[in-house]
C-alpha positions as CSV (number, residue, x, y, z in Angstrom):
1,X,34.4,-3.4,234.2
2,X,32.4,-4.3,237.1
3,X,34.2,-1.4,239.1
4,X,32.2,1.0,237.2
5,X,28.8,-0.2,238.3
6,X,26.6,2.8,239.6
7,X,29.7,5.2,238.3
8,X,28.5,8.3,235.9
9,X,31.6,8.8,234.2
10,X,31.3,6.3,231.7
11,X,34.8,5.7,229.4
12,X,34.7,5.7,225.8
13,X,36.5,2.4,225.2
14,X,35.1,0.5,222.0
15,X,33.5,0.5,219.3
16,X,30.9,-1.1,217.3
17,X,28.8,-1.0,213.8
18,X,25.2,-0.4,213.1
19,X,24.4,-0.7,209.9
20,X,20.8,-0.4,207.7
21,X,19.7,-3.4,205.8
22,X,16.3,-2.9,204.1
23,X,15.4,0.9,206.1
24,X,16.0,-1.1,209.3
25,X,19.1,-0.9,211.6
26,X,20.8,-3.7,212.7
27,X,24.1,-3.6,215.2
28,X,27.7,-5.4,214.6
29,X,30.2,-5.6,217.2
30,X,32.5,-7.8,215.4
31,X,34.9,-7.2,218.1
32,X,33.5,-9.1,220.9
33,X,32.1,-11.4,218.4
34,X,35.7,-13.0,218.0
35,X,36.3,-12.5,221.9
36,X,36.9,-10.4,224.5
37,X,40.2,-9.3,227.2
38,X,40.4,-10.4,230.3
39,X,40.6,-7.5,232.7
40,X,43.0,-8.2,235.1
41,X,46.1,-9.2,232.4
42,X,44.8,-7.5,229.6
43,X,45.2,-11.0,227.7
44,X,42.9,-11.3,224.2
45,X,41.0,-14.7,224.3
46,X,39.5,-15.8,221.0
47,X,35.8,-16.7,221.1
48,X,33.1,-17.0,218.2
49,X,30.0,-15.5,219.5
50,X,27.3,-14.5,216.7
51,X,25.1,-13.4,219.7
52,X,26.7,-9.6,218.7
53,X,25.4,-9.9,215.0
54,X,22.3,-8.4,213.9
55,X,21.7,-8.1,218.4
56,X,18.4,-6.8,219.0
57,X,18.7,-2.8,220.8
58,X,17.3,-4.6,224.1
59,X,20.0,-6.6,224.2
60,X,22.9,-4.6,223.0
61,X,21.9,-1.9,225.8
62,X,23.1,-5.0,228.5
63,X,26.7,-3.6,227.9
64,X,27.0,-0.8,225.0
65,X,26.3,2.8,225.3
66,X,26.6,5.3,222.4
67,X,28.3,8.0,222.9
68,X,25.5,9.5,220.4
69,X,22.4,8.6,222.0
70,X,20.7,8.5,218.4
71,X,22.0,4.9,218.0
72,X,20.5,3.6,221.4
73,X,17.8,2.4,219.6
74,X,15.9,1.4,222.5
75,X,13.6,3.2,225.3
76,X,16.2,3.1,227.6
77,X,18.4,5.7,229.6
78,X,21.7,6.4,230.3
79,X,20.5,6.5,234.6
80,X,19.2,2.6,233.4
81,X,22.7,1.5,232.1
82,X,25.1,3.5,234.4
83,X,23.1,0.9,237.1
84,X,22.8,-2.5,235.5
85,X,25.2,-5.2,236.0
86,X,27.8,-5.9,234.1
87,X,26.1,-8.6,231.7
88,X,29.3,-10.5,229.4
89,X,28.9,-11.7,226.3
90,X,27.7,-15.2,227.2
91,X,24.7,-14.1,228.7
92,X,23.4,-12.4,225.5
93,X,24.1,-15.9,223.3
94,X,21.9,-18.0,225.6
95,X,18.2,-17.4,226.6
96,X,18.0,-17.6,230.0
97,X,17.6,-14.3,231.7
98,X,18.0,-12.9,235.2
99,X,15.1,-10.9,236.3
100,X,16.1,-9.7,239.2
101,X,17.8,-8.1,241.1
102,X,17.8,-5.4,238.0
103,X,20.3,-3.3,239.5
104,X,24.0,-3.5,239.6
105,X,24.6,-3.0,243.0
106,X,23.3,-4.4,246.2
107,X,23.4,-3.2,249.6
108,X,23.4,-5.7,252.0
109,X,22.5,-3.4,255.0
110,X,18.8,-2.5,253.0
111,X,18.2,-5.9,251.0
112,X,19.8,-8.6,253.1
113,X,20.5,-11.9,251.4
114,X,21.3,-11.2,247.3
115,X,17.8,-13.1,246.3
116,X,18.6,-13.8,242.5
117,X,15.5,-14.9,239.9
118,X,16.3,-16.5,236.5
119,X,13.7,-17.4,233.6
120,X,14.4,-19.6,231.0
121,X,16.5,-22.0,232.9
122,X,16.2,-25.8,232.7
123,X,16.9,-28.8,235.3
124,X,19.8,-29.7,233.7
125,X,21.4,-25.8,234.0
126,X,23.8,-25.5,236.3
127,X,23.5,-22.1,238.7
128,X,26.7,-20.9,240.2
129,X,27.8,-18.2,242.2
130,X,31.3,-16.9,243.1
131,X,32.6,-13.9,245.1
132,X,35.6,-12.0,244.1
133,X,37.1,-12.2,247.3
134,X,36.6,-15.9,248.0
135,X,37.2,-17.2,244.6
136,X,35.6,-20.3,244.9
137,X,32.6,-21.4,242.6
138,X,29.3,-22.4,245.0
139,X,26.7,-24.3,242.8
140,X,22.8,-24.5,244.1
141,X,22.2,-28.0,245.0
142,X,18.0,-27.5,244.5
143,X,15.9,-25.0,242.6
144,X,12.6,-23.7,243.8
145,X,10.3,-23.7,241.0
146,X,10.2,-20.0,240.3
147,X,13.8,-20.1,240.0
148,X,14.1,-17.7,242.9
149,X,17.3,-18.1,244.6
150,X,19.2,-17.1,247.8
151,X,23.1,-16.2,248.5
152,X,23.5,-15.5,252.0
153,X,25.8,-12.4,252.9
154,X,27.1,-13.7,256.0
155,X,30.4,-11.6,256.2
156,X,29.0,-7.5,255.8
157,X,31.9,-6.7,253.2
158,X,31.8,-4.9,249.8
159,X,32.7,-7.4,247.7
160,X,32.0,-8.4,243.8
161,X,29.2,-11.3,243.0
162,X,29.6,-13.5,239.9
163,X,26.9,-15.1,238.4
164,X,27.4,-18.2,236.5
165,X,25.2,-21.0,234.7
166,X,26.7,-23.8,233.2
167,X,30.4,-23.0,234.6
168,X,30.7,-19.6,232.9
169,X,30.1,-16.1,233.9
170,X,26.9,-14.4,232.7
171,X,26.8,-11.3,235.0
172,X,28.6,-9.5,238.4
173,X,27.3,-7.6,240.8
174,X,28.6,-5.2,243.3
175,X,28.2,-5.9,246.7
176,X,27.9,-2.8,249.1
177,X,27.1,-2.5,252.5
């Protein structure tokens, strides 16, 4: 839930499998691999996404702690996750990635503009944006080479950010002032 960005006391609200095959472990979340809830009506929608079999620890970290820091499988912390953004399910099945900003939240009074980088993207991605408040989908008309792009913060508001590429939602960040 993106309300949770930056928050410490992380719930204990799912489940998943990891699993040895061959003395190596390999995670199973065969939960959100046949969908996921929509948070504000609690509503189950059905959606195949293998991305969550065999997930590499890199990967899985994007949006699952353990409770039992054994199974974390990566070099990572829990100060590293508490922080991220929340990352949904459709970013882990493409392989694009967003390599900055890293953090979850941004602070438009210290950083400005939200400057956004992506890797992996093509010409024929789309790159949307879309701020809780507003609700309305902005697309980016041109791409710089580097993939470096700009949302302007005009109205100094805590707010949430939506990224999306090709119409649906691959991350949200929280906007502070």
């Amino acid at each position: 839930d993106p309300s949770q960005i930056g928050n410490a006391n992380l719930d204990t609200n799912h489940a998943w499998n990891v699993i040895n095959i061959n003395g190596e472990w390999k995670f199973l979340d065969v939960t959100l691999a046949s969908g996921y809830v929509y948070s504000n009506s609690n509503i189950f929608k059905f959606y195949y996404n293998d991305a969550y079999f065999f997930t590499h620890p890199d990967l899985l970290f994007l949006n699952h702690y353990p409770l039992n820091e054994t199974w974390l499988l990566a070099s990572k912390t829990k100060e590293e996750y508490i922080n991220l953004p929340v990352f949904i399910g459709n970013y882990l099945e493409n392989t694009y990635r967003i390599m900055q900003p890293v953090s979850g939240k941004w602070s438009i009074k210290k950083q400005g503009n939200f400057v956004l980088t992506l890797a992996g993207i093509d010409q024929y991605d789309d790159v949307g944006y879309v701020f809780l408040s507003d609700g309305k989908v902005k697309y980016f008309e041109e791409r710089n080479s580097a993939n470096t792009l700009t949302i302007e913060l005009n109205e100094p508001k805590e707010d949430y950010l939506s990224i999306m590429i090709n119409s649906r939602t691959v991350a949200i960040y929280k906007i502070i002032l």
